[in-house]
C-alpha positions as CSV (number, residue, x, y, z in Angstrom):
1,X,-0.6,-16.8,22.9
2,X,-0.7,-13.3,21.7
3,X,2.3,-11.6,21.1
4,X,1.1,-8.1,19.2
5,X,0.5,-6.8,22.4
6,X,4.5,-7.0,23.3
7,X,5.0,-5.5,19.7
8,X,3.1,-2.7,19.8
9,X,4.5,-1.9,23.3
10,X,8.3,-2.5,22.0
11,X,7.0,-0.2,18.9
12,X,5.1,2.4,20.8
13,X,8.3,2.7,23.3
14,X,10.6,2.2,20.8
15,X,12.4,-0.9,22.0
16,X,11.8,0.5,26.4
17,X,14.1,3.2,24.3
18,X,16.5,1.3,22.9
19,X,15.7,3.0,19.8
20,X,16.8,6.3,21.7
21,X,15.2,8.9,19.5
22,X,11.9,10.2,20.9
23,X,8.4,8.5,19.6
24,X,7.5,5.4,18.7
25,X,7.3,4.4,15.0
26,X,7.3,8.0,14.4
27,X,4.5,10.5,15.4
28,X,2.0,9.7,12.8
29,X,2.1,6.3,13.1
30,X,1.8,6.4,17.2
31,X,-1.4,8.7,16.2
32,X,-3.4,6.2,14.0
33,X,-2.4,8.3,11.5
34,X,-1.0,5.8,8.8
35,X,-2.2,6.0,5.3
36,X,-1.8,6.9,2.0
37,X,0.8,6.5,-0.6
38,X,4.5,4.5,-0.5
39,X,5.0,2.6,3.0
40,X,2.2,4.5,4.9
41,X,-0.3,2.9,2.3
42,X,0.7,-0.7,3.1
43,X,-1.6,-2.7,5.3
44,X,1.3,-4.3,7.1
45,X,2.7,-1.1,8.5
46,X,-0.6,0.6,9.3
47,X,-1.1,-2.2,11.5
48,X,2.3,-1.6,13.0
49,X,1.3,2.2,13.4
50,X,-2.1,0.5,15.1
51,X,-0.4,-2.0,17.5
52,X,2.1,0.9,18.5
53,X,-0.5,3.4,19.0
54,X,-3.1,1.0,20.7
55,X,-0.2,0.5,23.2
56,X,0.3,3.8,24.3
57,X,-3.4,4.6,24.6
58,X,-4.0,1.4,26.9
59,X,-0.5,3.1,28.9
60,X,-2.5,6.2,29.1
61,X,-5.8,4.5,30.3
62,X,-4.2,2.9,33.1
63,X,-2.3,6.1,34.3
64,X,-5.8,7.8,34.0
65,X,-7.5,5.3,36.3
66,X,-4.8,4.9,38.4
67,X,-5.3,8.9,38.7
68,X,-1.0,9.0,38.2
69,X,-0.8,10.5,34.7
70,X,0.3,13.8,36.2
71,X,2.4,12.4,39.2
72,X,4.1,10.0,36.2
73,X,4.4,13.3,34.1
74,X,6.3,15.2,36.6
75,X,8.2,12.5,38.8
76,X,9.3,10.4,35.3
77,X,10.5,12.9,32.8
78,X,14.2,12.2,33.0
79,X,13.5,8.4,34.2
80,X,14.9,5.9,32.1
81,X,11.9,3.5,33.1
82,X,9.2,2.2,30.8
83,X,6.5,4.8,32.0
84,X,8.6,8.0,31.6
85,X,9.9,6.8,28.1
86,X,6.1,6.8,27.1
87,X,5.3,10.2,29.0
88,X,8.2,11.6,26.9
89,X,6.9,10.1,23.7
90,X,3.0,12.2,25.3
91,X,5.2,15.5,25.5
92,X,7.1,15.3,22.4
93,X,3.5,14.8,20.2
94,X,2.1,17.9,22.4
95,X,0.6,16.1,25.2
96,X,-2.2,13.7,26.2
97,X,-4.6,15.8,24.5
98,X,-3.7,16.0,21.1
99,X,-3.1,12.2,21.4
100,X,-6.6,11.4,22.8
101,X,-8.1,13.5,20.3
102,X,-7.6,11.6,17.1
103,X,-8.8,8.1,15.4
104,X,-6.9,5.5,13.4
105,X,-8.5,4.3,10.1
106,X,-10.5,1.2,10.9
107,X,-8.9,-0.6,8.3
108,X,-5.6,-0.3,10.7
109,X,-7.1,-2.1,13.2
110,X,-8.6,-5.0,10.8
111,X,-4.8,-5.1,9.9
112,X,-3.7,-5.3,13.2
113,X,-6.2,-7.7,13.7
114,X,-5.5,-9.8,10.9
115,X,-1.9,-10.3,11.7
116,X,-0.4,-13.5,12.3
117,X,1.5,-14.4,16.1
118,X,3.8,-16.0,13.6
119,X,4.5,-12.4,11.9
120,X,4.5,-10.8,15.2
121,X,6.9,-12.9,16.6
122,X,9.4,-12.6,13.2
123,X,9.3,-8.8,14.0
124,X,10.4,-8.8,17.7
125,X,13.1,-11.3,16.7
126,X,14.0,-8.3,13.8
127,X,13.9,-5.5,16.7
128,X,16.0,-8.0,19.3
129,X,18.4,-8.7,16.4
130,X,18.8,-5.3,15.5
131,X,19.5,-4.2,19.3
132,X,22.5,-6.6,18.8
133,X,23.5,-5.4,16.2
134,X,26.3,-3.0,18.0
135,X,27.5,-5.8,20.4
136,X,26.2,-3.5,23.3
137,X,23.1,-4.5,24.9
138,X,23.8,-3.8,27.9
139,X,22.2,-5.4,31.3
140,X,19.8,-2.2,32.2
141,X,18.8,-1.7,28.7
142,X,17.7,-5.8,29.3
143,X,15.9,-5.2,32.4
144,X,13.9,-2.2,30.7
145,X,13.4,-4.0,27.1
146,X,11.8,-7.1,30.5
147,X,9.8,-4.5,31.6
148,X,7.7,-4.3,28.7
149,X,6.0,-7.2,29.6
150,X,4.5,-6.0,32.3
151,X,3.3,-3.0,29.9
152,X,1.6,-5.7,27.6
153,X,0.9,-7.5,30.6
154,X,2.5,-10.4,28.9
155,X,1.3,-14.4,30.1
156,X,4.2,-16.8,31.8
157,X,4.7,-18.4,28.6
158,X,4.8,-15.0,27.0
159,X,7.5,-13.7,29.8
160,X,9.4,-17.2,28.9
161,X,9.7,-16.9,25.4
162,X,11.2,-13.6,25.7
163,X,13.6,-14.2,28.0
164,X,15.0,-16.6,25.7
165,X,14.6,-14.4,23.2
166,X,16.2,-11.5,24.5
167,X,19.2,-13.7,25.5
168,X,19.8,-15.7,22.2
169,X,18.8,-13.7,19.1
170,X,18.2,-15.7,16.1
171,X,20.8,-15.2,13.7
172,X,20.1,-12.6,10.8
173,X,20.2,-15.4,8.1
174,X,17.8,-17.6,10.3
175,X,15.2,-14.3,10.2
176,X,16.0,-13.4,6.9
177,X,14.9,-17.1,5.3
178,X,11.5,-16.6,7.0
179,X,11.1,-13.0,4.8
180,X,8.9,-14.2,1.5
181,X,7.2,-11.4,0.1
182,X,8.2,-7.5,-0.1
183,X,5.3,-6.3,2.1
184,X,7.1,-8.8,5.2
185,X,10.7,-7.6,4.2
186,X,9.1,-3.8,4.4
187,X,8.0,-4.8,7.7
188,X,10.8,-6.4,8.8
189,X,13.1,-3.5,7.8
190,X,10.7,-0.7,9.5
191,X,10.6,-2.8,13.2
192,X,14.2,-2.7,13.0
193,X,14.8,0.3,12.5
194,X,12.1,1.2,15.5
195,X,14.8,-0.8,17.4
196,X,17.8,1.4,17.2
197,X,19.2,5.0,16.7
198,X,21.2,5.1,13.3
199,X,23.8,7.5,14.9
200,X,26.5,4.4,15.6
201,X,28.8,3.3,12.5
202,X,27.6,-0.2,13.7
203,X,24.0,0.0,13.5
204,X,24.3,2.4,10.2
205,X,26.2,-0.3,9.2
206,X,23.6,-3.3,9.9
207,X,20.9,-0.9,8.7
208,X,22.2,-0.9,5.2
209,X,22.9,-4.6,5.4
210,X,18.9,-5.2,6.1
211,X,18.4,-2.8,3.4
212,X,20.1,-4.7,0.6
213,X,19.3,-8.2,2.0
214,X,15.8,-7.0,2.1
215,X,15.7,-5.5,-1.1
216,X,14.5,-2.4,0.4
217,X,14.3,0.5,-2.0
218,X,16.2,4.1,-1.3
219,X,12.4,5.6,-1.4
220,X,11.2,2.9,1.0
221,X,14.5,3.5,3.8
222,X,13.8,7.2,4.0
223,X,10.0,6.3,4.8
224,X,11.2,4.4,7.3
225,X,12.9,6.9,8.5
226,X,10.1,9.7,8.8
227,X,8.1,6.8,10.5
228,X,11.0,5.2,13.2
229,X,13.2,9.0,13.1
């Protein structure tokens, strides 16, 4: 079972836009183009910028060879579906083009690569958790956050797992116990962010909790939040 491919699409479409603001784990990240110092230099979130970028480039590939890119374009824009959340995330970085045109780091990919189902499945439970956080999840934003496994083209077991997931988050502490190092907590922290707006008092509010349980650094939240604005 490999569950990266329903992170990078919950990343890439930030939560089927749950996380409301437009892109997915911020431009840079959704362009490969992770690196650097501070957060952007860790291996663990370039290969979160990889999996979310991969995701939208295999979304593109099918709309290209399904010829519908420009039908999606034009019929989607104010859809709240999974397809016009990722044509808005292609309009807001200045279209297909300027997407198409650049190339992650390798050493993203051997991240991506190198990552654990364990560690990807720890961060979806972060970004379902963090969706709960404001007691309103409500029943279309489940359908759409469903309909990303069609977009990762998700197995049975895959489509199983979660749909128990979606409807019986772990609790925070059980999450939390499973965080070891600082590199996972970073992690952690960023994928929830990617999960939800910070405009509500409640998911401010749950957004600093993460940040002191996680022992995440003032430096290291507004990071997160160039990369998950």
């Amino acid at each position: 079972m490999s569950l990266k491919r329903i992170l990078g699409v919950m990343l890439a479409s930030r939560m089927a836009g749950r996380g409301r603001r437009r892109g997915g784990l911020g431009n840079a990240a959704l362009l490969g183009g992770l690196g650097g110092r501070g957060l952007r230099g860790k291996a663990g979130v370039a290969a979160l910028g990889y999996m979310a970028y991969q995701a939208y480039r295999d979304h593109q590939s099918r709309q290209r060879a399904s010829g519908s890119t420009a039908h999606a374009a034009s019929s989607t824009k104010s859809s709240s579906g999974l397809g016009g959340i990722f044509d808005q995330i292609s309009e807001a970085l200045g279209g297909e083009a300027r997407v198409s045109s650049e190339t992650p780091d390798p050493a993203h990919k051997q991240a991506a690569e190198e990552m654990s189902d364990d560690r990807a499945l720890l961060l979806i439970r972060a970004m379902i958790a963090a969706a709960h956080a404001d007691g309103n999840l409500t029943m279309d934003e489940r359908h759409r956050i469903s309909g990303q496994l069609d977009e990762a083209e998700a197995s049975a077991d895959e489509r199983r797992l979660m749909a128990t997931e979606i409807e019986n988050p772990k609790p925070l502490d059980t999450l939390l116990a499973q965080v070891n190092d600082h590199d996972t907590a970073v992690e952690f922290y960023l994928a929830s962010r990617a999960a939800v707006d910070s405009e509500t008092e409640a998911n401010r509010a749950y957004l600093t909790l993460l940040r002191n349980r996680l022992g995440i650094t003032e430096e290291e939240a507004r990071e997160a939040e160039e990369l998950a604005p």
